[in-house]
MARKEBA-36387 format. One record per residue (C-alpha): residue in three letters; x, y, z; residue number from 1. Coordinates in pm, whole numbers, plus 50000, padded with zeros to 5 digits. Layout:
% MARKEBA-36387
R/residuo/east/north/up/num
R/ALA/X/Y/Z/NUM;
...
***
This chain:
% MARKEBA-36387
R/residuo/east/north/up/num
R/UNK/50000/50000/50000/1;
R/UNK/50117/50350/49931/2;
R/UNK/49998/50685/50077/3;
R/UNK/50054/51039/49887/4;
R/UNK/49884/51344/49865/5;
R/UNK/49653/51434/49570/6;
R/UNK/49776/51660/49308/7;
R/UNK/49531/51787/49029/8;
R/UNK/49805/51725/48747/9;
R/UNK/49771/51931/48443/10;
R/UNK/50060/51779/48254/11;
R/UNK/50304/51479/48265/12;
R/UNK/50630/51487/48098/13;
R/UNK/50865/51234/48012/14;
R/UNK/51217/51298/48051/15;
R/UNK/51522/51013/47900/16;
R/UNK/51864/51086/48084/17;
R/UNK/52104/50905/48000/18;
R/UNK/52463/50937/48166/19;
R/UNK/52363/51278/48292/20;
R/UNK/52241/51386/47974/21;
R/UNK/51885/51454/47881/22;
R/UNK/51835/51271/47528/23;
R/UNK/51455/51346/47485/24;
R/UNK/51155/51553/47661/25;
R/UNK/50825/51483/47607/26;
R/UNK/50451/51590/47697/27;
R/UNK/50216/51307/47713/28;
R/UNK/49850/51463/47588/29;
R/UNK/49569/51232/47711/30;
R/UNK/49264/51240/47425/31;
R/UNK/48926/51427/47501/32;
R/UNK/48629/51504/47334/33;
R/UNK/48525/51901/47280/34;
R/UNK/48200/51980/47380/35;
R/UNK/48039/52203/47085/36;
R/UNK/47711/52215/47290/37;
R/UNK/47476/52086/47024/38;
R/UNK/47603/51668/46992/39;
R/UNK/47586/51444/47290/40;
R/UNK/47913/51258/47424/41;
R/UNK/47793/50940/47249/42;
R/UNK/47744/51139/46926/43;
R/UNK/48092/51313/47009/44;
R/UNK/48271/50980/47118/45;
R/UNK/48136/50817/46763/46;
R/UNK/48310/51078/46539/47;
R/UNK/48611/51064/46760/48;
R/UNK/48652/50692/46703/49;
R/UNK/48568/50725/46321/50;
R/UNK/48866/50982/46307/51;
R/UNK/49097/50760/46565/52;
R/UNK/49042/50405/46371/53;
R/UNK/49335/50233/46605/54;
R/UNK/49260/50424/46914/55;
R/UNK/49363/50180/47222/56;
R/UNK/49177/50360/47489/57;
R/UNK/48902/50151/47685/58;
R/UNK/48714/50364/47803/59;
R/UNK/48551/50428/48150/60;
R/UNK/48245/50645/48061/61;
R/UNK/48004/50655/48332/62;
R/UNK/47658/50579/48168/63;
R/UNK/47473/50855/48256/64;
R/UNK/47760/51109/48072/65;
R/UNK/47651/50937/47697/66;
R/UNK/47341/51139/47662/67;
R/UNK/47519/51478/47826/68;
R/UNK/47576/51792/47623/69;
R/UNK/47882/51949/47694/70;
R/UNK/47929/52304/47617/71;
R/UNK/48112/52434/47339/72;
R/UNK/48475/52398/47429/73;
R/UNK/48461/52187/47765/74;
R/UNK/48703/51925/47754/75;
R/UNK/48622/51583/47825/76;
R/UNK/48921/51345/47881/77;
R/UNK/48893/50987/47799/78;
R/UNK/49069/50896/48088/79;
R/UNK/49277/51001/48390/80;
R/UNK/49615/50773/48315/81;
R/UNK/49885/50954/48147/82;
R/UNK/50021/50603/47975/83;
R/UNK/50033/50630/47613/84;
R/UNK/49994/50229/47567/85;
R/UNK/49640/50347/47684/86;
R/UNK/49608/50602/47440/87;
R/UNK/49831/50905/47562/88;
R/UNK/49971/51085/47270/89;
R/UNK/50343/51207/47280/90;
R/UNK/50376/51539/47155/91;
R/UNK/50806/51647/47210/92;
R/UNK/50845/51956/47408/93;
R/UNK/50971/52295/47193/94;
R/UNK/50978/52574/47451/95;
R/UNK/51343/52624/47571/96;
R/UNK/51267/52712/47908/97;
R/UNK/51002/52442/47981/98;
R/UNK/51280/52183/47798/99;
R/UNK/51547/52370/48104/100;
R/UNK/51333/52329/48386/101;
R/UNK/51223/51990/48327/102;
R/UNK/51562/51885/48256/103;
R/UNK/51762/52054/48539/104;
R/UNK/51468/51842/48770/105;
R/UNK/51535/51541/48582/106;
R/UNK/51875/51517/48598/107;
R/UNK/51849/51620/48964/108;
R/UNK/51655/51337/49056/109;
R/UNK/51824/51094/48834/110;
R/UNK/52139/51202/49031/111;
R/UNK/51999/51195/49362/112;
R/UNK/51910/50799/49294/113;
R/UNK/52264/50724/49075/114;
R/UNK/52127/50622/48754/115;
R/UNK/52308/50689/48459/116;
R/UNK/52020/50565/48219/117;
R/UNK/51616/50629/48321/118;
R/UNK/51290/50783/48207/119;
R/UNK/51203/50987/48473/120;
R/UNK/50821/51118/48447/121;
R/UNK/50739/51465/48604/122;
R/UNK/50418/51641/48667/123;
R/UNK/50291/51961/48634/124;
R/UNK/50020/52102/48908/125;
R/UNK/49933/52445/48930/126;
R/UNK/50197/52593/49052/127;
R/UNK/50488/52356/49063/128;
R/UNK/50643/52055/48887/129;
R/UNK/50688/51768/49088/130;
R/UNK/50896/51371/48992/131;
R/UNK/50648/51119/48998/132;
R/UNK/50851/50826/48879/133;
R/UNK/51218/50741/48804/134;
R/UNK/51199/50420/48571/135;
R/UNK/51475/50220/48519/136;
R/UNK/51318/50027/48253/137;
R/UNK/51307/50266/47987/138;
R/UNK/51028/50160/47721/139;
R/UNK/50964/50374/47430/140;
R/UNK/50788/50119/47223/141;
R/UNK/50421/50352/47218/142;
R/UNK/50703/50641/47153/143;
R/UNK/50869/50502/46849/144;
R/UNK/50535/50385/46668/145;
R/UNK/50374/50745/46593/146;
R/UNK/50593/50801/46339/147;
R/UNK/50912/50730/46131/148;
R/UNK/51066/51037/46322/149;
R/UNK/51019/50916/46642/150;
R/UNK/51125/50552/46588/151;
R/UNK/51442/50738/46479/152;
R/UNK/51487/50889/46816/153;
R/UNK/51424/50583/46992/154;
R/UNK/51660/50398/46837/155;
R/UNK/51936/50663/46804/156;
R/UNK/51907/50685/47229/157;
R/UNK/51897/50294/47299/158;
R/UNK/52179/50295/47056/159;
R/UNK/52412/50549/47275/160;
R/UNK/52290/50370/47592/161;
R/UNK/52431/49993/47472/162;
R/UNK/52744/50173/47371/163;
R/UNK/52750/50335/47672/164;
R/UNK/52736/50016/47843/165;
R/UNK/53024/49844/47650/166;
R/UNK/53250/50121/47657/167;
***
């Protein structure tokens, strides 16, 4: 059993260190449905699964929520889990400064525990960013598969870690 406080998380990150080195920074965007106040979340849920053919998210959906109207704009999130083998989307960071913070906490924590080769998963609440997880197992298998870019990236860092290993 495990006991923590509750944090409202806005985002989760992933950041790959690898021999105090951050290799990769990532958000991971869970899928929702925007309300346009006119379509039910049934109707909703049906053209987001028409557009999303391969869409691994089971759903949780309380019954009473399929015949809701949601306002124009109001998110609904298909789930709470941040995971992207259930349906999290990676999008790689941009901003500079969000890529510095995260990474200066990252590296931080990966130093604190002596690992020279983790994903280390940070959240953001409102007014602070917080390590959730260091993972020693670093999987990037939902990662690599968006796209021929990202595969790229994958490889290129498990690459540098074996050599890292061997030299």
């Amino acid at each position: 059993m495990a006991v923590c406080p509750f944090y409202e998380i806005e985002n989760e990150f992933r950041v790959v260190v690898l021999d105090g080195k951050v290799k990769l920074v990532y958000r991971k965007n869970i899928p929702y449905l925007l309300g346009d106040g006119v379509s039910t979340l049934r109707q909703l849920l049906v053209a987001y699964l028409k557009e999303n053919i391969d869409c691994p998210v089971s759903f949780n959906i309380p019954d009473e929520d399929y015949s809701k109207i949601f306002n124009s704009g109001k998110k609904y999130y298909l789930h709470w889990k941040h995971n992207l083998g259930q349906g999290a989307n990676p999008e790689i960071v941009q901003d500079k400064e969000l890529v510095g913070r995260l990474s200066d906490l990252a590296l931080r924590a990966a130093k604190v525990v002596n690992i020279h080769f983790a994903s280390i998963d940070i959240i953001e609440t409102k007014n602070q960013y917080l390590v959730l997880e260091i993972n020693s197992g670093v999987m990037m298998e939902y990662f690599s598969q968006l796209n021929d870019s990202n595969y790229q990236i994958a490889k290129d860092i498990y690459k540098e870690a074996i050599e890292s290993m061997l030299s």
